[in-house]
BAKOL-120239 format. One record per residue (C-alpha): x, y negated, z negated; residue in three letters; residue number from 1. Coordinates in pm, 1 decimal. Layout:
X, Y, Z, ALA, NUM
...
This chain:
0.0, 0.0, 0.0, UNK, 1
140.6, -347.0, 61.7, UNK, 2
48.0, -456.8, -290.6, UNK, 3
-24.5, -316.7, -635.9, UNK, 4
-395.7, -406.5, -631.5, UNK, 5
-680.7, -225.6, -774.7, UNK, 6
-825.6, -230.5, -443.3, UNK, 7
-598.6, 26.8, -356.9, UNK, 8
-690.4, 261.2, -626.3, UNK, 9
-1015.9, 222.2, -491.8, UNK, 10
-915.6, 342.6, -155.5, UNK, 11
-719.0, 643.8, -239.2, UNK, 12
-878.3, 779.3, -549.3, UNK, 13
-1273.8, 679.5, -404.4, UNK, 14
-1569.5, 796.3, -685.0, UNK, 15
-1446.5, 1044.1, -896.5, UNK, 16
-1690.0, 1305.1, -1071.4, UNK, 17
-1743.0, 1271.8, -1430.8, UNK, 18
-1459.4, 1431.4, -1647.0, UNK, 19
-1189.0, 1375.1, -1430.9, UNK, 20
-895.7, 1276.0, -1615.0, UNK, 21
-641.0, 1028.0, -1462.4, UNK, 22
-316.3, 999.9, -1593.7, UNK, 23
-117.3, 740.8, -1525.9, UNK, 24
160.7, 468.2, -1663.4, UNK, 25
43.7, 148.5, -1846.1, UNK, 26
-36.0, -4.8, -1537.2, UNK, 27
-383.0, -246.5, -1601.5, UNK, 28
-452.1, -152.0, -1245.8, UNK, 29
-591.1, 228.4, -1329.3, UNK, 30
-745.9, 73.2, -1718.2, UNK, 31
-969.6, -183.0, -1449.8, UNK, 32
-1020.7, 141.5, -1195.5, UNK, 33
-1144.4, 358.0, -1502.0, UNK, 34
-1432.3, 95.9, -1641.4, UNK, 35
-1550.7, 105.5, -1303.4, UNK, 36
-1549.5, 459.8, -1249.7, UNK, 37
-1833.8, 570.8, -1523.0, UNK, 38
-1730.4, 929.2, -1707.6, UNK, 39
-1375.0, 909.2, -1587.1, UNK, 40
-1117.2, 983.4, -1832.8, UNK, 41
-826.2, 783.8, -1865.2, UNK, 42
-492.0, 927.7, -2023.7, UNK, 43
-149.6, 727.1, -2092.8, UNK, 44
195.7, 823.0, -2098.6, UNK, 45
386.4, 847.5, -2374.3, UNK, 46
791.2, 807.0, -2212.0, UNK, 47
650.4, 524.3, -2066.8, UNK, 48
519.3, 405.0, -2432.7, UNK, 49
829.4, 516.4, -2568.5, UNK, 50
1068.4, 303.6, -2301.2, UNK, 51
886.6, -44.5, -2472.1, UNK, 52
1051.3, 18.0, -2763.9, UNK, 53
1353.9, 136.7, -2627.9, UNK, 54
1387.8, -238.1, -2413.4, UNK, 55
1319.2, -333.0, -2822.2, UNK, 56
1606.6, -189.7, -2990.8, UNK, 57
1867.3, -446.4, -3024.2, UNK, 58
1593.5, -677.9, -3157.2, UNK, 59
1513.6, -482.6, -3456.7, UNK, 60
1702.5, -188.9, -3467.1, UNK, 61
1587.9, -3.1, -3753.3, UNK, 62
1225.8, -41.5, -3674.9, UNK, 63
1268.9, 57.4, -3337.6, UNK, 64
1473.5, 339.2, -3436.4, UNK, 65
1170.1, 464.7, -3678.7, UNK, 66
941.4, 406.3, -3380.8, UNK, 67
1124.7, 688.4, -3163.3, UNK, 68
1176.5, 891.8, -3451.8, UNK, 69
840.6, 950.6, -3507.9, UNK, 70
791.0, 998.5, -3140.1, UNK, 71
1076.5, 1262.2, -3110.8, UNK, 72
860.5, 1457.9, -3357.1, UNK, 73
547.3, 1457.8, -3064.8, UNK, 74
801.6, 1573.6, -2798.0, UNK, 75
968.4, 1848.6, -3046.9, UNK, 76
593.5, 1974.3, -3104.9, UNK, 77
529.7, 1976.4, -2747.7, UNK, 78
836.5, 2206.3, -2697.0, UNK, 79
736.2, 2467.9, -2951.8, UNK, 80
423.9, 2468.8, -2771.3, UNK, 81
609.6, 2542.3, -2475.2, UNK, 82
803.4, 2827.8, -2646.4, UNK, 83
570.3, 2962.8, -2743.3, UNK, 84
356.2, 2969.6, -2447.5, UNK, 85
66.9, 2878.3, -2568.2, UNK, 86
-228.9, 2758.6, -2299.0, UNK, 87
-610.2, 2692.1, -2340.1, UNK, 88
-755.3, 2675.1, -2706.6, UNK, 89
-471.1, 2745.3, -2847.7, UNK, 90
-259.6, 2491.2, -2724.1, UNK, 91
-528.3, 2275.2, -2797.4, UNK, 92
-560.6, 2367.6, -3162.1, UNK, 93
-183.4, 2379.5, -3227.5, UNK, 94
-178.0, 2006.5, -3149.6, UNK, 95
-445.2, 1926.9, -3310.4, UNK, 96
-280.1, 2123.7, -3641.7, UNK, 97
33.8, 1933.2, -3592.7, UNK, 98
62.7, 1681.6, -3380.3, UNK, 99
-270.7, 1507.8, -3437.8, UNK, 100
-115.0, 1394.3, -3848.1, UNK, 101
180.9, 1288.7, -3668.5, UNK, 102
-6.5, 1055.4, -3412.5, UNK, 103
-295.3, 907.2, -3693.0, UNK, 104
16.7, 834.2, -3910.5, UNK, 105
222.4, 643.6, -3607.3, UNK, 106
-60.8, 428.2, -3490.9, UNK, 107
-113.2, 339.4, -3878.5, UNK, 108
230.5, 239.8, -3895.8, UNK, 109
193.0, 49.8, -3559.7, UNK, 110
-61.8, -154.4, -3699.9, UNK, 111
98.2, -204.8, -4017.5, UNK, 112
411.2, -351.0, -3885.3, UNK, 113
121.7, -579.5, -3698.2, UNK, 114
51.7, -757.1, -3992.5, UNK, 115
417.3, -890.5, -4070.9, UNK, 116
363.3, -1222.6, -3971.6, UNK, 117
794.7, -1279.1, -3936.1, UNK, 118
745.4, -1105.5, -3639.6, UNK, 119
696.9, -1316.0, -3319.6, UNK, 120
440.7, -1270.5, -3007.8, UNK, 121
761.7, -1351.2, -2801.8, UNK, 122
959.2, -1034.6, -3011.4, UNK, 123
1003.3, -792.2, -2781.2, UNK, 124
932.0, -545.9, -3056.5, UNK, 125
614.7, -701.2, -3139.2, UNK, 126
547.0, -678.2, -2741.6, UNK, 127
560.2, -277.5, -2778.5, UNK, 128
382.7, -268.0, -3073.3, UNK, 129
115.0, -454.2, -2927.3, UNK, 130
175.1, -217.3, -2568.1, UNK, 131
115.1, 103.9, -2765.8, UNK, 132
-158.7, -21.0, -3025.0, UNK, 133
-390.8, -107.9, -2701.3, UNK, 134
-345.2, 230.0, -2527.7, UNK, 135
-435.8, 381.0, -2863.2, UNK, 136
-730.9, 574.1, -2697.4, UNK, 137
-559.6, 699.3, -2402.3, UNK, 138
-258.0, 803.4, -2518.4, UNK, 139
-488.5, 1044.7, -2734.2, UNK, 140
-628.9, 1218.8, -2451.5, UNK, 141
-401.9, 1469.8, -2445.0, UNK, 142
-524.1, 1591.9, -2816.9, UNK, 143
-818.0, 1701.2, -2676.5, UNK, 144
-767.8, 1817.2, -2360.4, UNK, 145
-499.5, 2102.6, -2325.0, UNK, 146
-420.7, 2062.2, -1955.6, UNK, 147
-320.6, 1680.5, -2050.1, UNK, 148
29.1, 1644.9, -2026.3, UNK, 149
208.4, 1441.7, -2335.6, UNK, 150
331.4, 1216.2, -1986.9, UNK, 151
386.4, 1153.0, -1642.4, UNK, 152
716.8, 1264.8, -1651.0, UNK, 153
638.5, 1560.3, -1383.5, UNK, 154
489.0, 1317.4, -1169.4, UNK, 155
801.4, 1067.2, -1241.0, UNK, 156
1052.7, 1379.3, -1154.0, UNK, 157
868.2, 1409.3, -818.5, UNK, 158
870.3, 1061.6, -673.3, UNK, 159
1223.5, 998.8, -800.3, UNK, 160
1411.4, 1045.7, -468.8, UNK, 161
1162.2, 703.4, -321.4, UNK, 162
1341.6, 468.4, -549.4, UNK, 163
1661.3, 619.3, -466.8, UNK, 164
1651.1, 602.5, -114.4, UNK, 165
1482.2, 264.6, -90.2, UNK, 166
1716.6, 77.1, 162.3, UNK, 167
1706.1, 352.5, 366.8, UNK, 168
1315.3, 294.5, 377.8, UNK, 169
1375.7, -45.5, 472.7, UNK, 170
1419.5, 114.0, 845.8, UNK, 171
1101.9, 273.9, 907.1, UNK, 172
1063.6, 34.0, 1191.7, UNK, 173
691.5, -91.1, 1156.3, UNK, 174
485.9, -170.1, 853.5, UNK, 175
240.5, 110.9, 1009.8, UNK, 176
569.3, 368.6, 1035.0, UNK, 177
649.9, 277.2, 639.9, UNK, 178
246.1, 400.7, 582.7, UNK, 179
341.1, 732.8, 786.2, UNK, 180
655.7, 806.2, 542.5, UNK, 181
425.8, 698.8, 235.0, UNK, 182
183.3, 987.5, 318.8, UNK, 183
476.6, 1221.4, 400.0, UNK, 184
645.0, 1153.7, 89.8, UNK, 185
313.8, 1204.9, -120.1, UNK, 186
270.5, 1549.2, 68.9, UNK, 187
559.9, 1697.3, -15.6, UNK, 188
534.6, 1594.2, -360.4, UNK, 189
205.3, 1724.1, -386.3, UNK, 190
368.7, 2071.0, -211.3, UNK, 191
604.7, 2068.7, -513.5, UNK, 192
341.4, 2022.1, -788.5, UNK, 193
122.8, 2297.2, -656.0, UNK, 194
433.2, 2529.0, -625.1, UNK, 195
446.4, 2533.7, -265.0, UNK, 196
763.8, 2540.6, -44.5, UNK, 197
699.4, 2211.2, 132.3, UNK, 198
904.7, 2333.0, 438.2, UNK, 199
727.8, 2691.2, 461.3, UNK, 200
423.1, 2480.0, 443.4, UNK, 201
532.7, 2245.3, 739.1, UNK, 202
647.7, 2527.1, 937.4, UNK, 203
335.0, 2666.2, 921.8, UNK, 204
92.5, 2401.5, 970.3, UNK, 205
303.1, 2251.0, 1284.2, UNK, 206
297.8, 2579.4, 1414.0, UNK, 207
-81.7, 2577.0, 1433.1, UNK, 208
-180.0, 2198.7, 1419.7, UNK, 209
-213.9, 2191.2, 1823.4, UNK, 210
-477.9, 2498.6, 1822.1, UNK, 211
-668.9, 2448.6, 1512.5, UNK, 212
-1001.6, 2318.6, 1570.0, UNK, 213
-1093.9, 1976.3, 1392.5, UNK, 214
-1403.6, 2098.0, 1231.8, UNK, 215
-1192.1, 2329.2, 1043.5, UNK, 216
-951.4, 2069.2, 914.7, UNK, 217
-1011.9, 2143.6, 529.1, UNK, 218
-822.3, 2472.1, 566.1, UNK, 219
């Protein structure tokens, strides 16, 4: 898209069914998209929650440094989970057994440190305080709902290599050629997350893209 706008949003995502969940960053873009999109879940990241304090830490370094400490202990919960290879329910009630405490007892700290008045709007701490204490609900989500990542790191991993090569995208010739390598680029990420070999996948629809009917486009 040529800008960030939620129009965009609009155009790729369209009406969503009740229930979906959308993750996403902290973006205001997708909190706008979800009020208009009645039933639609919203859930936040938390390494993206996690990074505000980081850009915090030589502002108030012990704070801070309780701040990802207490976050740590989401992540460390999330990789017992993922030792023990737990899925379903009881994923879902192992978080709620441990890491829902953890969470009720960060966001009461967040607000806490809220109320110190020493603390600037302008502190960048105060800026990630105030970042995570209005995400509150949708950095929850994933309490509830056991196929909820803890973040978008997955997706993050993915889309990596755009960033990287981003002079060489400056060459795609036309704006419309740049749209073409946009769509590519989401393809084969989308290949990856489903755990499909993007180039067997390629191979195999270019081998029958000239024969297959239109009508039957889905498949």
């Amino acid at each position: 898209a040529a800008t960030r706008g939620t129009v965009h949003i609009e155009e790729l995502l369209g009406k969503l069914p009740p229930g979906t969940v959308l993750l996403s960053d902290g973006y205001a873009a997708y909190a706008r998209f979800q009020k208009e999109n009645e039933g639609l879940v919203h859930a936040q990241c938390w390494a993206h929650s996690r990074r505000e304090f980081v850009k915090a830490e030589a502002h108030e370094p012990e704070r801070v440094a309780e701040a990802l400490r207490q976050i740590r202990e989401f992540y460390r919960i999330e990789e017992e989970i993922q030792e023990k290879q737990l899925t379903g329910q009881a994923k879902r009630e192992y978080r709620r057994r441990h890491t829902l405490p953890l969470v009720t007892a960060f966001f009461h700290w967040v607000e806490q440190q809220l109320q110190d008045i020493a603390l600037l709007p302008s502190n960048l701490f105060t800026k990630a305080l105030a970042y995570v204490h209005g995400r509150k609900g949708p950095l929850q989500v994933f309490l509830e709902d056991p196929d909820v990542p803890i973040d978008s790191n997955h997706i993050e991993r993915q889309i990596r290599p755009i960033p990287l090569g981003r002079k060489n995208w400056l060459f795609c010739w036309t704006e419309l050629g740049a749209e073409y390598l946009g769509i590519i680029q989401s393809l084969l990420s989308t290949c990856r997350l489903q755990g499909v070999d993007p180039y067997d996948y390629l191979v195999d629809v270019l081998q029958r893209v000239a024969t297959h009917p239109a009508k039957d486009v889905a498949q």
